[in-house]
matplotlib code that plots the C-alpha trace (Angstrom):
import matplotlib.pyplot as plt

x = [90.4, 90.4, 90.0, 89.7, 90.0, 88.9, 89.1, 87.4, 90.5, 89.1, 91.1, 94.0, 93.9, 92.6, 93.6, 90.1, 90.2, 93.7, 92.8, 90.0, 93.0, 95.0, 92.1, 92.0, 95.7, 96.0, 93.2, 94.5, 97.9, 96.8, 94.9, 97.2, 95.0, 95.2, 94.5, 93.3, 93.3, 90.8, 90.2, 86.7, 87.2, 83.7, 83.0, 85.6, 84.9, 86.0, 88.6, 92.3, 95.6, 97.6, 95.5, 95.7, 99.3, 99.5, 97.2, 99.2, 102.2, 100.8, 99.6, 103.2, 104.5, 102.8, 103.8, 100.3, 100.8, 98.6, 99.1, 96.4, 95.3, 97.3, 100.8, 100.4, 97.7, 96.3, 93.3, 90.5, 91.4, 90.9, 91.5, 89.7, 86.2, 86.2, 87.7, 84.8, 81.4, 81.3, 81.1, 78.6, 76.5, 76.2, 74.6, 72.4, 70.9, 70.5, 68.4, 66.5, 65.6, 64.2, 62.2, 64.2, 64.7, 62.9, 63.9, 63.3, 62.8, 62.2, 64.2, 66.3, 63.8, 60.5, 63.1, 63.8, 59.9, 59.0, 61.8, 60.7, 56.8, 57.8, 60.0, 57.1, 54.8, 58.0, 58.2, 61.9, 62.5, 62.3, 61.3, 57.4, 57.8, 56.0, 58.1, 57.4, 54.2, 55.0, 53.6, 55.6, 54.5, 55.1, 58.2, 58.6, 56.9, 60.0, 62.9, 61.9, 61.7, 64.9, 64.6, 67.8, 66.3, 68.3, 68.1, 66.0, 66.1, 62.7, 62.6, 60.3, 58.2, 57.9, 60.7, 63.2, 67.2, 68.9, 72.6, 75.5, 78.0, 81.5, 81.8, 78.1, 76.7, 73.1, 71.4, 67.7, 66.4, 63.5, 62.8, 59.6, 61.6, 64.6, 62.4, 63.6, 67.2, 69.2, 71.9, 72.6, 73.0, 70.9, 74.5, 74.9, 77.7, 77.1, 76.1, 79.0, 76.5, 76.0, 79.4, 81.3, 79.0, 79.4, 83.2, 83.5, 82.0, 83.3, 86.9, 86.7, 86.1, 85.0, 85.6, 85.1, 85.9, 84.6, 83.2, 80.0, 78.7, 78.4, 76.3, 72.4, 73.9, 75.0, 70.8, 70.5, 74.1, 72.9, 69.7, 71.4, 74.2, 70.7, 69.1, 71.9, 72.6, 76.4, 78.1, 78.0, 81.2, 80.6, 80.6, 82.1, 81.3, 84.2, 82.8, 83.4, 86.5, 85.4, 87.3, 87.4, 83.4, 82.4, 82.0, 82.8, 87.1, 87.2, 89.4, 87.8, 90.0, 93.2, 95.0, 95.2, 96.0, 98.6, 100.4, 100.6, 101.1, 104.2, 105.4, 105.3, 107.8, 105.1, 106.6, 105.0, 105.4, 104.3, 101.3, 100.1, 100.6, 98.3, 95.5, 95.5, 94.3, 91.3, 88.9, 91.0, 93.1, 96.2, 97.1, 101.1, 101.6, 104.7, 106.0, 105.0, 106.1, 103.2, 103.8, 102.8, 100.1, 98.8, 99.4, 98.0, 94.7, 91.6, 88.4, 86.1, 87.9, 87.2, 84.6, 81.4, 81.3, 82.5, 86.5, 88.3, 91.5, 93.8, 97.3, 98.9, 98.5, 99.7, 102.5, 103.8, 103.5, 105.7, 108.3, 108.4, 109.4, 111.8, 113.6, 113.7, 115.6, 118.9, 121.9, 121.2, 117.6, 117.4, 119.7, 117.7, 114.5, 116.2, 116.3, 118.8, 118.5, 119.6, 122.6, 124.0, 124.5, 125.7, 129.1, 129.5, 131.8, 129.4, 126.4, 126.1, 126.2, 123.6, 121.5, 122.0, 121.6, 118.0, 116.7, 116.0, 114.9, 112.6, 109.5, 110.4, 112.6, 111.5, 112.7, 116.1, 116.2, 115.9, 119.1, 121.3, 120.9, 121.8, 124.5, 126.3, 125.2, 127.8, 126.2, 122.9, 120.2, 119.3, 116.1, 116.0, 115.0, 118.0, 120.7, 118.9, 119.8, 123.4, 123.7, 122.1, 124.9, 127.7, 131.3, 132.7, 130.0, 131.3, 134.8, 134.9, 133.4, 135.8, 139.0, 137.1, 136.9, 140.9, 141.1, 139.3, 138.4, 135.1, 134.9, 131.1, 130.7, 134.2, 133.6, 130.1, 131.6, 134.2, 131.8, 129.2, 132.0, 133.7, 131.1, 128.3, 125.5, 123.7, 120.6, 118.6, 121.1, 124.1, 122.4, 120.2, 122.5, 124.9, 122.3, 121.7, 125.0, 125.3, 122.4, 120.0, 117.6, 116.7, 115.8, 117.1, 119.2, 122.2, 125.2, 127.2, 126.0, 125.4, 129.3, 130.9, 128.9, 130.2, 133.7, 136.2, 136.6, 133.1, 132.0, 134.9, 133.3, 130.1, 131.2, 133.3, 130.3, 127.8, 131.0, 130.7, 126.8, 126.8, 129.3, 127.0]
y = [141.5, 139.2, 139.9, 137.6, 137.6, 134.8, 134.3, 132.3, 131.0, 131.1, 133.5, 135.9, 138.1, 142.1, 145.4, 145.8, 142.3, 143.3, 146.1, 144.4, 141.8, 145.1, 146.7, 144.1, 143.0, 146.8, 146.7, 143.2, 144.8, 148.0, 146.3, 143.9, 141.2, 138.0, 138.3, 135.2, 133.6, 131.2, 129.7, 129.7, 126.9, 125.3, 125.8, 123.0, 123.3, 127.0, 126.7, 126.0, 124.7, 127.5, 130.4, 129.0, 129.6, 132.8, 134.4, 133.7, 134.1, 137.9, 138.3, 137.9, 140.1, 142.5, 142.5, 141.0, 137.9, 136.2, 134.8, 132.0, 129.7, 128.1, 127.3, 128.8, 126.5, 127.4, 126.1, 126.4, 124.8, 123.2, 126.8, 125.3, 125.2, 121.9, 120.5, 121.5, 120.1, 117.6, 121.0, 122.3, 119.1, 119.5, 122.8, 121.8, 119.3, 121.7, 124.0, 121.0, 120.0, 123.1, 123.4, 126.8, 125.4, 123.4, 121.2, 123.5, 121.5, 124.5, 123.8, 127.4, 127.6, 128.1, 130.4, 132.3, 132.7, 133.9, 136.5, 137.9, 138.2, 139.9, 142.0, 142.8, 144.2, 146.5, 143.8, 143.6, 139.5, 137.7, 133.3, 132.8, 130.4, 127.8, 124.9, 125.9, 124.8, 121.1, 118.6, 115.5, 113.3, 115.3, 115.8, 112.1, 111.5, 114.2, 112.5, 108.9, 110.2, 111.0, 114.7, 116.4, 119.3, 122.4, 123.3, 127.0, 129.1, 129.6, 134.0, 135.0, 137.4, 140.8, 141.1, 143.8, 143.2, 146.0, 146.0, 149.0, 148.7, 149.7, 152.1, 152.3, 152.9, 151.9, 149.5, 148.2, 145.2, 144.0, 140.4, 140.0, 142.1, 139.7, 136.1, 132.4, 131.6, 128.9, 127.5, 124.6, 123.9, 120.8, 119.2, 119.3, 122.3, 124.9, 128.2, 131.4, 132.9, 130.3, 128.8, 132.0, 132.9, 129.5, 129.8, 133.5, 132.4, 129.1, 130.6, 133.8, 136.8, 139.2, 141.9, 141.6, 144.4, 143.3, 145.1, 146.6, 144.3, 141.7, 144.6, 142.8, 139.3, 140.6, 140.4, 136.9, 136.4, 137.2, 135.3, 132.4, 132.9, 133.8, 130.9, 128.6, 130.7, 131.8, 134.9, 137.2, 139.3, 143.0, 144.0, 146.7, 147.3, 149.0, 151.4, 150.2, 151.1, 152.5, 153.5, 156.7, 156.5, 155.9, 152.1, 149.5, 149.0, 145.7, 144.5, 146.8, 149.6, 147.9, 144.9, 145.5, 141.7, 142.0, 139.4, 141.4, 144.6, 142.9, 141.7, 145.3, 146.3, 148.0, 147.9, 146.3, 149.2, 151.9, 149.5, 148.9, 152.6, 153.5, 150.9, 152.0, 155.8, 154.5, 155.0, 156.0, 159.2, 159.5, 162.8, 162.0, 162.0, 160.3, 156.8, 154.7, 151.3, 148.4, 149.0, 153.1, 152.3, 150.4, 152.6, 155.7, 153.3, 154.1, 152.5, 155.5, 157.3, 154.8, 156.7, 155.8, 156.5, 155.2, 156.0, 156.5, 154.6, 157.3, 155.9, 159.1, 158.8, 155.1, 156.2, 159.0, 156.5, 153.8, 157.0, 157.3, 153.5, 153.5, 157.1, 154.9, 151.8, 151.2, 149.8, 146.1, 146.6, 148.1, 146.3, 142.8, 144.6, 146.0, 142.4, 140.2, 141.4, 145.1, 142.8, 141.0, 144.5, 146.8, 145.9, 145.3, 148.0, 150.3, 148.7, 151.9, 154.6, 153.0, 152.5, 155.8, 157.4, 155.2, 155.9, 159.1, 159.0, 155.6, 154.0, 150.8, 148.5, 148.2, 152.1, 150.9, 147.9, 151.0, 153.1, 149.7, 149.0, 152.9, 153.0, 149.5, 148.7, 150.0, 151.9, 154.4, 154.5, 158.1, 159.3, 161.8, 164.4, 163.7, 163.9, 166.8, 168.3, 167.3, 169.0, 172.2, 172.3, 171.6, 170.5, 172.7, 172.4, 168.7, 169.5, 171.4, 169.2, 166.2, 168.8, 169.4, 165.6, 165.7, 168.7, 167.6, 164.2, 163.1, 166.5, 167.2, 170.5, 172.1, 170.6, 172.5, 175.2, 175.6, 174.5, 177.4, 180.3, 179.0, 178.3, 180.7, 178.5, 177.4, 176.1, 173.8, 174.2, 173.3, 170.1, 168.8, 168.1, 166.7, 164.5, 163.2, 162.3, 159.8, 158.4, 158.8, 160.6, 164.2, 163.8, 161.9, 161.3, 163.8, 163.7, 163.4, 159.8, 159.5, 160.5, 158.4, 155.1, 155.2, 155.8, 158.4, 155.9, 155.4, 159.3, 160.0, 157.7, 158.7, 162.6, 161.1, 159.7, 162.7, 164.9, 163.1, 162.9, 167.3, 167.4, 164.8]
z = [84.8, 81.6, 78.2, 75.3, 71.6, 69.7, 66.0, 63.3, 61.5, 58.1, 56.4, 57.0, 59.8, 59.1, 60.3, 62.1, 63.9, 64.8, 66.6, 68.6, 69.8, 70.3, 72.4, 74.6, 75.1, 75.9, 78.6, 80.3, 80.7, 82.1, 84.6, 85.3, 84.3, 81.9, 77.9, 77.2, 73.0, 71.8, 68.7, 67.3, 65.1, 64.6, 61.4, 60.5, 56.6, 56.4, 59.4, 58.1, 60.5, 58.0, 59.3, 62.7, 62.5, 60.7, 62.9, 65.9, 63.8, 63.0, 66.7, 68.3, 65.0, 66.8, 70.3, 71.2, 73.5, 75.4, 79.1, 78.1, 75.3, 72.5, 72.6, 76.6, 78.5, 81.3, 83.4, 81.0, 78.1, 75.3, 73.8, 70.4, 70.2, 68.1, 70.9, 73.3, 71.7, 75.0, 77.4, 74.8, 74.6, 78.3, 78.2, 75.8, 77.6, 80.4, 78.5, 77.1, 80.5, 81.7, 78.5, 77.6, 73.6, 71.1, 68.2, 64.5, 61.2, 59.4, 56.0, 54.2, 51.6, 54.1, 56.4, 53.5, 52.3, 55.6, 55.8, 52.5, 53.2, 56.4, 54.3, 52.1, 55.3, 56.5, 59.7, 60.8, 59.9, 63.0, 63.3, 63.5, 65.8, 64.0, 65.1, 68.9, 68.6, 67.5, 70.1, 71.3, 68.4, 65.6, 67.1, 67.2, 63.5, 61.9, 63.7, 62.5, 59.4, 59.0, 59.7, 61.6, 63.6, 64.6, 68.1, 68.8, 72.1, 73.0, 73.9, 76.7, 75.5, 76.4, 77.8, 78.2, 78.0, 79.4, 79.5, 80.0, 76.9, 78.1, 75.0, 74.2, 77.1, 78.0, 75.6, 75.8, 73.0, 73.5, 73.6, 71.0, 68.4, 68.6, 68.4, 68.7, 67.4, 66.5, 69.1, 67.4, 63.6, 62.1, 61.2, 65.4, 65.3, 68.0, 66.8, 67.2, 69.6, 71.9, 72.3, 72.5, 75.5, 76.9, 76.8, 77.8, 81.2, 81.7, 81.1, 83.7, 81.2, 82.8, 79.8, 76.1, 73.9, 70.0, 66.8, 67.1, 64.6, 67.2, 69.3, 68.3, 69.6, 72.9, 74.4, 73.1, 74.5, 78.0, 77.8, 77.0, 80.3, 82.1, 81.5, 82.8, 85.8, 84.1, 84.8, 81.8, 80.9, 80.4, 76.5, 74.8, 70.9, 68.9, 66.2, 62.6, 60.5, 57.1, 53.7, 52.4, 50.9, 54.3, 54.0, 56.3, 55.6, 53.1, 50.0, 47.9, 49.6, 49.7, 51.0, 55.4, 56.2, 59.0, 56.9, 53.8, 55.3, 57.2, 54.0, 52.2, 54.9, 57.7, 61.0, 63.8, 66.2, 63.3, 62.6, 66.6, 67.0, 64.0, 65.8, 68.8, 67.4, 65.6, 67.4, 71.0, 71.6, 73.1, 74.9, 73.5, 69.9, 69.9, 68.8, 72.0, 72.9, 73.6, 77.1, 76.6, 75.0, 77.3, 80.5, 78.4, 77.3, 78.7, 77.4, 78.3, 75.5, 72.5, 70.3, 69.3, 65.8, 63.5, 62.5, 59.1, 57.6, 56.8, 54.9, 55.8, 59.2, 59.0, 56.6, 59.3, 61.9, 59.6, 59.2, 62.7, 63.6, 60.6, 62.2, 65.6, 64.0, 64.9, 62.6, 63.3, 63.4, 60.1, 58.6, 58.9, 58.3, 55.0, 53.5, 51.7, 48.6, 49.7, 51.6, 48.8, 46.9, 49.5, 50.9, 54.6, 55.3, 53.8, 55.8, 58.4, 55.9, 53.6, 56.7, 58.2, 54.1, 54.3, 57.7, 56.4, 52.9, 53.0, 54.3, 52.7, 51.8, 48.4, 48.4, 49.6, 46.8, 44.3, 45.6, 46.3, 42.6, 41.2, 43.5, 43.6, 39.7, 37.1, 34.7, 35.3, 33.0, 32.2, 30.0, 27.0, 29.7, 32.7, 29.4, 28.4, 31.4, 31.7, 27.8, 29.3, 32.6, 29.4, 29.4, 31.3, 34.4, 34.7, 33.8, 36.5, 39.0, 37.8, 39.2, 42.3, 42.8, 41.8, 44.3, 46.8, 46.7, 48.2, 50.0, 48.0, 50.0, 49.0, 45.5, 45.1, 46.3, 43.7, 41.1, 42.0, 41.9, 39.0, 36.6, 38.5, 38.9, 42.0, 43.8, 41.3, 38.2, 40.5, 42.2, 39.6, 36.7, 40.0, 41.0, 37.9, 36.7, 40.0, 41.0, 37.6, 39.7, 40.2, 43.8, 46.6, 49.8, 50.8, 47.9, 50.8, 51.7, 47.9, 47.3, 50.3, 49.0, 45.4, 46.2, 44.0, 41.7, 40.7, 41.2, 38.6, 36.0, 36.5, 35.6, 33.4, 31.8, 32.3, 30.4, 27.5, 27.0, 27.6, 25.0, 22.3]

ax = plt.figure().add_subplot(projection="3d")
ax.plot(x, y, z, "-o")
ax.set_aspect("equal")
plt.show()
């Protein structure tokens, strides 16, 4: 068993190419087999060394690592397709000679007129072949001319290209509704349907699990292996991830880079958990490690329709991995901002405080600054609420501190009976007064991190604002 992904590295990479590379880095382990990378670099004006980087940067983010390809090696490199136009050439010339492709002058403009009057008579656009019927000296005439043909691959006609899609199932095109399509570009650059075929054979693939909008080049795919006598992989089209309205996932939705994602805080294990359930089901619905995921993955229960991004289901899976964290863990994933305000002594409380009260660390960032700042902030509404609870609700509070220090429980306690209040007009105006908030983590991590000194000033403060 090998699997492949193989990226165009012209922008970042997205949640839905992420979970193809998941898909099949999932499979090759499961099978024991090799998940091999490849760069599909040939169109060199949109292809970028930064997003080369980043996109194997994000992969291993992830967990996802290949056992061939960049970085790796192995026996069928180069593992970048701008490296490989001498292997391509070859195959070219092989179809040439057997008479299985034809040079095209066709310019945009004519393509384009033709797909619009077969547009206007409800025909699906297909070429009209009118360059196939060129003889050898108009051939000849165009090319001293000046004129730089693209290279077509001449479709046998009624034909029928049957194939069994790994998540599909059985698929039947037939051959005069597809017509004669470009394998190589007039500028000489090999076309994404041709050289990704090429190299999925020549490198051993024998497996390739991609978005079902690549599902109408899979019958020209296998003509072209066909026609030079190489093994085909077998193909499996992932349904489309859409938005809310139904439509294909894109920016208009939200940012789902894997590089911006990573930078709001998303951890790697919540976000490969999330993938792996669009579109497959799991019979366990806990946290799972790569290696889980992978024994538990089994391609015949990837869906076939299409599957919805749902940010709740990501967030629960983000709560999970932050509950699983340990002290180290999520103390670098906390960031140094939150580590130049908390102190180090006081680095396991905030973190255990955290664990359960955050998905981020921007969240964290927020309750470093109320509690390691001086002063708090409060809004008409918070001091109106202190004033309501009065001088003696915080008097009394500031002897239970004296009483019994940082002992919150037994200084509620004497708070409720004395001044006989409790539930939200005991905690509220408490909260308030030390943190500026009227919700948050447990006042005994809140209490413990500011210290007696610091609680005592803060009721100090809240004391004098009820009695304004």
């Amino acid at each position: 068993m090998k699997t492949r992904f193989c990226p165009s590295p012209t922008g970042m990479l997205h949640l839905g190419n992420a979970r193809t590379a998941l898909f099949n880095a999932l499979l090759a382990q499961k099978e024991q087999g090799i998940f091999l990378l490849r760069i599909e670099d040939t169109d060199q004006s949109r292809s970028e060394i930064k997003h080369i980087d980043l996109l194997q940067h994000d992969l291993r983010w992830l967990n996802i690592h290949w056992n061939e390809g960049p970085d790796v090696g192995g026996n069928n490199g180069p593992y970048w397709q701008s490296q490989r136009h001498a292997i391509y050439d070859n195959y070219y010339h092989q179809l040439e000679k057997a008479e299985r492709v034809y040079p095209c002058f066709c310019t945009d403009q004519e393509l384009a007129l033709n797909r619009k009057i077969q547009l206007s008579r409800g025909q699906a656009p297909r070429y009209p072949g009118t360059c196939a019927k060129l003889t050898a000296k108009e051939i000849n005439d165009k090319l001293a001319n000046g004129l730089k043909p693209a290279l077509r691959f001449k479709v046998p006609a009624k034909t029928k290209i049957e194939f069994t899609d790994l998540i599909k199932g059985t698929q039947v095109f037939q051959s005069d509704d597809i017509g004669d399509f470009i394998i190589r570009r007039a500028d000489g650059s090999s076309s994404f349907m041709f050289c990704n075929a090429i190299d999925d054979s020549l490198m051993g693939v024998t497996c390739a699990i991609r978005g079902e909008d690549h599902l109408t080049n899979t019958p020209r795919q296998l003509m072209i292996l066909q026609a030079l006598n190489l093994r085909a992989p077998e193909y499996g089209h992932l349904s489309l991830i859409t938005g809310d309205d139904g439509t294909p996932l894109s920016k208009r939705h939200g940012s789902f880079s894997v590089n911006e994602m990573r930078e709001q805080g998303f951890l790697p294990i919540a976000l490969g958990n999330y993938m792996a359930r669009l579109s497959h089901t799991y019979d366990s619905q806990k946290l799972l490690s790569f290696t889980e995921l992978s024994e538990n993955f089994q391609i015949n229960r990837l869906s076939r329709s299409p599957t919805r991004f749902d940010m709740n289901q990501l967030l629960h899976w983000q709560k999970e991995a932050v509950m699983t964290l340990d002290v180290t863990s999520a103390w670098q994933w906390l960031g140094d901002e939150i580590k130049a305000k908390v102190p180090t002594a006081m680095q396991n409380e905030f973190v255990e405080m955290m664990r359960h009260n955050i998905l981020f660390p921007k969240e964290a960032a927020h309750w470093a600054k109320v509690l390691f700042n001086d002063s708090l902030l409060l809004t008409a509404d918070q001091i109106a609420i202190l004033k309501e609870a009065g001088k003696d609700f915080f008097a009394a509070l500031l002897t239970g501190v004296e009483q019994h220090n940082l002992d919150i429980k037994a200084i509620l306690n004497q708070v409720k009976n004395q001044c006989s209040v409790s539930g939200k007009q005991l905690f509220m105006p408490v909260r308030i007064a030390l943190t500026g908030e009227q919700h948050g983590p447990e006042l005994l991590h809140i209490v413990n991190l500011l210290g007696k000194e610091k609680v005592r000033k803060r009721f100090h403060h809240a004391l004098d604002l009820a009695g304004t």
